[in-house]
C-alpha positions in Angstrom: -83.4 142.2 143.2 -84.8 141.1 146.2 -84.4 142.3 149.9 -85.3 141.1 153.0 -86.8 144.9 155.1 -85.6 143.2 158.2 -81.8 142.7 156.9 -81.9 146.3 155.9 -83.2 147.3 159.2 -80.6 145.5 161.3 -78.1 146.7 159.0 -78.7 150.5 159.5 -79.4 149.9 162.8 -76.0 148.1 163.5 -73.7 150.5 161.6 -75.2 153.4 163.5 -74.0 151.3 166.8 -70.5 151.4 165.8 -70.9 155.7 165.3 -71.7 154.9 160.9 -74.6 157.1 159.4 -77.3 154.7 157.6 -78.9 156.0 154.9 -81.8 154.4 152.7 -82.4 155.5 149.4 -85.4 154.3 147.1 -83.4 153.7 144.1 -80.1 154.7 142.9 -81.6 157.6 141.3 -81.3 159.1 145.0 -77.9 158.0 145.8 -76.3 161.2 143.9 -78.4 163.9 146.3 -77.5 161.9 149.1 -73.3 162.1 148.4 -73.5 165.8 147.8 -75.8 166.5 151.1 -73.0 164.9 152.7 -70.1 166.5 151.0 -71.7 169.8 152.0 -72.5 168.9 155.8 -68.5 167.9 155.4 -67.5 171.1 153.7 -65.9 169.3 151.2 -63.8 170.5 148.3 -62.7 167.3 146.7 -64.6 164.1 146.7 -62.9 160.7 144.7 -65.1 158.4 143.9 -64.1 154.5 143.1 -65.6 151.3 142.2 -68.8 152.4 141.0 -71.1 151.6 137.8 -69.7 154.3 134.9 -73.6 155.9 135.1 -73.5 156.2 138.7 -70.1 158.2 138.9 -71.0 160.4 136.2 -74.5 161.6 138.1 -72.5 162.0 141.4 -70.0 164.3 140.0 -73.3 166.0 137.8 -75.0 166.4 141.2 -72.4 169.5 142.1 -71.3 172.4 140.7 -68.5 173.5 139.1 -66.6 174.6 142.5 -66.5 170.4 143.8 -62.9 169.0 142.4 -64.0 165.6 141.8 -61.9 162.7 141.4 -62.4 159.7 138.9 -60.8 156.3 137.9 -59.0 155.2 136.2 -56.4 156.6 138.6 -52.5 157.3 137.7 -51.0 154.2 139.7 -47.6 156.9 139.8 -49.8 159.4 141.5 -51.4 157.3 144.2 -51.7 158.1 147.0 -51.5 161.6 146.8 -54.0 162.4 144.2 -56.4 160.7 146.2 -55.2 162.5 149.5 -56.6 165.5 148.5 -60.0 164.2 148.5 -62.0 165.5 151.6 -64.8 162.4 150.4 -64.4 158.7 149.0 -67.3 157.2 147.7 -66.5 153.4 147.2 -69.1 150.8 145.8 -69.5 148.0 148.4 -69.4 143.9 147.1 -72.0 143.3 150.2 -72.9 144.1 154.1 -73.1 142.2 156.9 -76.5 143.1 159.0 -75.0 141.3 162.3 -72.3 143.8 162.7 -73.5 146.9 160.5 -69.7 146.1 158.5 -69.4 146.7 154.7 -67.2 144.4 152.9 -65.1 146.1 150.1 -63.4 144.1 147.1 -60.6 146.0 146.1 -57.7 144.5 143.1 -55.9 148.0 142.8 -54.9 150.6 145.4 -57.4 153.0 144.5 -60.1 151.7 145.6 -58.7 150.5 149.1 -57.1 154.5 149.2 -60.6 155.9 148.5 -61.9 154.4 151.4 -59.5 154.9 153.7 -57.6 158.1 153.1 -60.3 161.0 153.2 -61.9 162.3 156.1 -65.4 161.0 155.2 -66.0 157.7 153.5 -69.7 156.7 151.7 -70.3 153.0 151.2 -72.7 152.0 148.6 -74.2 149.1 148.6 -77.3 146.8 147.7 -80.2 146.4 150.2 -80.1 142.9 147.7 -76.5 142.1 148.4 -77.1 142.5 152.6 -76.9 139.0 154.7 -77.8 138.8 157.9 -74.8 137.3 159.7 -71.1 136.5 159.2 -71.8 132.8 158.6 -73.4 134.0 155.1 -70.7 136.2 154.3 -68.3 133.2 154.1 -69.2 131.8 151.3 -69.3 135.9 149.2 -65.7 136.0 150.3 -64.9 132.6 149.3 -66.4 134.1 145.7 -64.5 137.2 145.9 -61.5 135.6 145.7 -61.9 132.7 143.5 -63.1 135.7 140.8 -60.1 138.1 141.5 -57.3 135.6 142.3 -55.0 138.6 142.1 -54.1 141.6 143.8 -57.7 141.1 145.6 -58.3 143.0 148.9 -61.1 142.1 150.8 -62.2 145.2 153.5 -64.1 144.8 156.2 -65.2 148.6 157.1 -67.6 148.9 160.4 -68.0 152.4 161.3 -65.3 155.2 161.1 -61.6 154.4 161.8 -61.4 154.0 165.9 -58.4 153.4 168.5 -57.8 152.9 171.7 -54.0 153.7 171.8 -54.5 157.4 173.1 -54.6 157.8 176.4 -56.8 154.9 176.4 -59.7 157.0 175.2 -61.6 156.1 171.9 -60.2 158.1 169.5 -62.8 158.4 166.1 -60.5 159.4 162.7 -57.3 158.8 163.6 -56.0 156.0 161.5 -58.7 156.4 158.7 -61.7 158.1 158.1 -63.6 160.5 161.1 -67.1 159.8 159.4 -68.7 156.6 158.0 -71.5 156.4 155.6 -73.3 153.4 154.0 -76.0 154.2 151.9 -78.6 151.0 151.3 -80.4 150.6 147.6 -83.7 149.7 148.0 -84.0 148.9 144.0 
């Protein structure tokens, strides 16, 4: 798949603006190393993953040892959302980014996926350095897509930084309704 290296480079540079982490991996090969280092730095007993290639979920959940609880769909729909709740980490697969505004744009067409990235503390966004556009102008027509594949139960997130408000105090508030730390990691190949 092709990549532009500028795209990429706004993009990391954009999500670390809005208080996101950016990291590049080489391949997907690294992605796994790159989940765990930040479930550690996190402390994190519990990480659910969602929405992610079969192979890919298998080597994140190979990259830890036995101690990590980790969490795998298909998820019990009864048990949602508290078997996800306990997850300290959500790593999420990512439909594309938007290099403009450093955002991630998440398909979701059950709750699990949406939960993952939303209920724990720290949420890692995979996605393509292939599947990056530039501006919100191109993302129009991948949303369009989105939904014209998934007519139902689709849920399209836009996810641009950690969760943030302004209601306290009028002080920016990080974590409050959603996750305290954002991750992206961008696929080279």
């Amino acid at each position: 798949m092709e990549f532009s290296p500028a795209v990429v480079e706004q993009f990391t540079k954009a999500f670390e603006k809005v208080s996101g982490v950016a990291h590049v991996a080489r391949s997907i090969a690294e992605v796994p190393e790159i989940v765990r280092r930040v479930a550690e730095e996190r402390n994190a007993k519990c990480v659910a993953i969602a929405n992610l290639p079969y192979e890919l979920s298998k080597s994140i959940a190979a990259s830890f040892d036995s101690n990590m609880d980790i969490l795998t769909e298909p998820y019990e729909a009864s048990a949602l959302p508290g078997t996800i709740d306990r997850a300290n980490v959500g790593v999420t697969g990512i439909a594309f980014g938007i290099a403009q505004t450093g955002t991630l744009v998440e398909i979701a067409t059950n709750d699990a996926v949406r939960l993952v990235s939303a209920l724990p503390r720290t949420h890692i966004g995979v996605v393509h350095a292939a599947d990056l556009v530039a501006r919100y102008d191109d993302a129009a027509p991948r949303v369009r897509a989105l939904f014209t594949d998934n007519p139902a139960n689709c849920v399209v997130s836009f996810l641009s930084g950690p969760s943030r408000t302004g209601d306290i105090e009028l002080k920016l508030q990080l974590g409050v309704h959603g996750p305290e730390s954002a991750h992206a990691i961008v696929v080279l190949q």
